[in-house]
C-alpha positions, -999 to +999 in steps of 0.1 A: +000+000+000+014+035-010+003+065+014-002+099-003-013+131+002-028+155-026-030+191-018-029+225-037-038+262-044-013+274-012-013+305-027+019+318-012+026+355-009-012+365-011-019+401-005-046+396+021-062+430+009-091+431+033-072+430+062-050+456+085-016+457+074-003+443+105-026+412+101-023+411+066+017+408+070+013+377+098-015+359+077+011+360+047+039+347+076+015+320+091+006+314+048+045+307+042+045+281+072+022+258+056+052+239+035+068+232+073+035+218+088+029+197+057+061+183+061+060+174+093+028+157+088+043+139+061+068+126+081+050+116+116+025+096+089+047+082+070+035+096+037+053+081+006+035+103-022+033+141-023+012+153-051+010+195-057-017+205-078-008+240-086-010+275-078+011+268-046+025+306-053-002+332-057+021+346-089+046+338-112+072+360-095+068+353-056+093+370-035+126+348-035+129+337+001+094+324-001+102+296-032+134+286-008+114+283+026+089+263+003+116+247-014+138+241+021+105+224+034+100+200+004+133+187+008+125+179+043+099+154+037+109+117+035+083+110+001+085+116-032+070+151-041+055+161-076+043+199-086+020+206-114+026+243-117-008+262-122-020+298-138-011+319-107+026+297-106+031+291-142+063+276-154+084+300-172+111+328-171+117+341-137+093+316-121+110+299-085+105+270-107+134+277-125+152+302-104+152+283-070+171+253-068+146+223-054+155+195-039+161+157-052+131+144-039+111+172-062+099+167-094+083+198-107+064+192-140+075+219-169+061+211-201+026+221-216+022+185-220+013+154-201+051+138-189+053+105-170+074+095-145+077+059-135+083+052-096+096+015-102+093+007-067+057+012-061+047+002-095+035+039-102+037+062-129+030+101-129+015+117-155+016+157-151+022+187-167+023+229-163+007+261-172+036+277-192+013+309-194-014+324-173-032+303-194-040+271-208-068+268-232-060+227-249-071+207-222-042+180-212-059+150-214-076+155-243-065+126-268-048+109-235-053+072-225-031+058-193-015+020-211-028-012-198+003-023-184+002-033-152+011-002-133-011+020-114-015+053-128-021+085-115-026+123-131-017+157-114-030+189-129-040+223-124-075+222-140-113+226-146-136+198-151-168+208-177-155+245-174-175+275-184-148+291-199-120+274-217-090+291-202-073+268-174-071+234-188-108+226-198-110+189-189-146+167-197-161+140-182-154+122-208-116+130-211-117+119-174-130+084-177-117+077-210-080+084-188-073+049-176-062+067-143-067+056-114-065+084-096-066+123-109-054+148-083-068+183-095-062+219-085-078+253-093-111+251-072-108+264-045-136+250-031-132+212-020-153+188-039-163+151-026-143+125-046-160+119-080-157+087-103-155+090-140-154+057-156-126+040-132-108+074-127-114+087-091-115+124-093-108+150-070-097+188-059-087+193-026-095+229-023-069+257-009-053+251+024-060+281+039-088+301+031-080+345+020-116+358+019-158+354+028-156+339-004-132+308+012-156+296+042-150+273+063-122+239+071-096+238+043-068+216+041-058+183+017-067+152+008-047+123+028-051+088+008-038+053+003-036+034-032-044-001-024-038-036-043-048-033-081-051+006-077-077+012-052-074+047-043-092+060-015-092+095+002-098+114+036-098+151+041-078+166+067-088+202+077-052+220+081-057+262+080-050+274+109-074+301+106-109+298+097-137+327+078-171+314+089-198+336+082-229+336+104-264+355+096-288+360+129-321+368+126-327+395+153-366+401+148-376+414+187-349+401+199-315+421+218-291+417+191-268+409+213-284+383+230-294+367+199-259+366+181-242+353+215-272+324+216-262+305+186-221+318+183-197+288+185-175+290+216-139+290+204-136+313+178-108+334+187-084+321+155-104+327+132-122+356+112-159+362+114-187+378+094-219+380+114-246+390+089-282+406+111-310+402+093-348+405+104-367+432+116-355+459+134-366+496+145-361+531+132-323+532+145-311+495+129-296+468+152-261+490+160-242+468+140-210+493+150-215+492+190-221+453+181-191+447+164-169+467+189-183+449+221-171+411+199-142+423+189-116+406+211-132+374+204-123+370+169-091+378+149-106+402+129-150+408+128-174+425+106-207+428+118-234+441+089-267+450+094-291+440+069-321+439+086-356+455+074-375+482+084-401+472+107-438+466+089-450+492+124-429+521+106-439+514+071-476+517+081-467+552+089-465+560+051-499+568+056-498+599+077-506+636+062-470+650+075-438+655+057-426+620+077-454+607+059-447+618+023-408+607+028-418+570+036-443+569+008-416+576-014-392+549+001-417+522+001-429+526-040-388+523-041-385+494-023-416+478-040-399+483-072-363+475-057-353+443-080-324+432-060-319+425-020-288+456-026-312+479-037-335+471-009-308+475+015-303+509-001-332+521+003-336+506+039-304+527+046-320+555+033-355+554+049-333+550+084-311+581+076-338+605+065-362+598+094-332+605+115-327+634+099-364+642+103-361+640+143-332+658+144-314+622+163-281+607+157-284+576+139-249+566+153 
């Protein structure tokens, strides 16, 4: 039995826009840690198989002491380590691919084309190959059938199966079970998908390690898996980041927002980075997402707190009096009849709050 692990999109040297710069400049630290905890979880598990499905740099010209700390902690592992460099990471002039010197145990793929490598001992072979360019519109298995030889063989790529758009190695169904692998270890969604059989291939992206954004929610890490007699691959995840973005909307209708965010907020969430999203109905003055958000705080590494809650049906019923409060609302409410999206309708929420505010001369906060 071979152990191996399949992981990808690292994403080294991301900007981490949203954040304070002091936060911004540890997340990118903690990011450039992730090659030393993988290899020291290859090591205490006796991993024989490392496969890198791309993007593992978040550009093609990463600083230079990030591709050696990456390449220092690839050379640390005891197993056999393949790259399939993606879009972000393509292969080419000044890439760390070429310019950093990687260690013996690292195969990095470089050709726009699928290249095998035979691991003798294990009765394996490697098919993989890299983005030369930021792009890669001929899918690399198209045309491509593993040989019925008696080997087990496995496929790592940077790609998108049944893409939209054929710009980062477009890969079909069919392509996929028409491969004769056993295994194909993808990268490029971030998002992890549940192992997927196409014909006898088993299919599968891992998802980043470490989520950058409310658009990464939740555990992130790799695939850890075992290819068994006659190539019987089977995989676990393993959630690895060591920070998490959740995002968690509370209905607040008559409730103390408060109150009703602390009621269903997990206990331990001190690590990671939280968007609590208040939604319901609430009086003229909102549900003081600010004050809100400023009590948490310390509980979270970083918090956003948004109110998107709805005026209460109490104040729009006051549309109907004969007063200039009365005229304003009228207004507001044919606009948020006709409001066509739930941004629009938040508009003109925000605005109804604001201008009867304004209207009582009170500080809206």
């Amino acid at each position: 039995m071979v152990r191996f692990i399949h992981a990808a999109d690292f994403h080294l040297d991301s900007a981490f826009g949203a954040l304070t710069q002091r936060q911004a400049a540890a997340r990118r630290r903690e990011l450039r840690e992730v090659g030393e905890r993988l290899s020291n979880y290859v090591n205490q598990n006796d991993i024989d198989l490392v496969l890198l499905a791309g993007d593992l740099f978040d550009s093609a010209s990463p600083y230079r002491e990030t591709g050696e700390q990456l390449s220092h902690a690839l050379g640390q592992m005891r197993a056999r380590v393949f790259v399939a460099p993606g879009n972000h990471d393509w292969y080419g002039p000044g890439s760390p691919w070429r310019t950093v010197d990687w260690p013996e145990n690292v195969t990095v793929f470089s050709r726009s084309a699928l290249t095998a490598v035979e691991l003798s001992q294990w009765g394996l072979v490697i098919h993989g190959a890299a983005f030369t360019a930021p792009e890669q519109r001929e899918g690399f298995l198209t045309g491509f059938t593993a040989p019925e030889d008696g080997k087990v063989h496995i496929g790592l790529l940077h790609g998108e199966l049944d893409a939209a758009e054929m710009r980062y190695d477009p890969i079909t169904a069919a392509e996929a079970a028409a491969s004769g692998l056993a295994y194909l270890a993808l990268g490029h969604i971030h998002k992890r998908s549940e192992p997927r059989r196409y014909g006898r291939t088993l299919c599968a992206w891992p998802g980043c390690v470490e989520g950058r954004g409310f658009d990464e929610l939740g555990d992130k890490g790799f695939y850890d898996g075992t290819i068994g007699e006659g190539g019987a691959v089977s995989v676990t995840f393993v959630p690895f980041a060591r920070r998490r973005y959740a995002r968690l909307t509370v209905d607040i209708t008559g409730r103390d927002p408060r109150a009703a965010v602390e009621a269903v907020l997990p206990p331990d969430t001190v690590r990671d980075l939280y968007r609590i999203v208040l939604t319901g109905e609430t009086g003229e003055a909102g549900a003081g997402a600010a004050a809100l958000q400023e009590a948490l705080a310390d509980r979270f590494y970083t918090l956003e707190v948004r109110d998107e809650t709805r005026l209460s049906q109490d104040l729009w019923a006051r549309a109907g009096e004969d007063s200039l409060r009365g005229l304003f609302l009228q207004d507001l409410r044919r606009q948020l009849e006709a409001a066509d999206t739930e941004e629009r309708r938040q508009l003109v929420t925000q605005a109804a709050r604001m201008g009867l505010a304004a209207l009582d001369r009170r500080d809206l906060g």
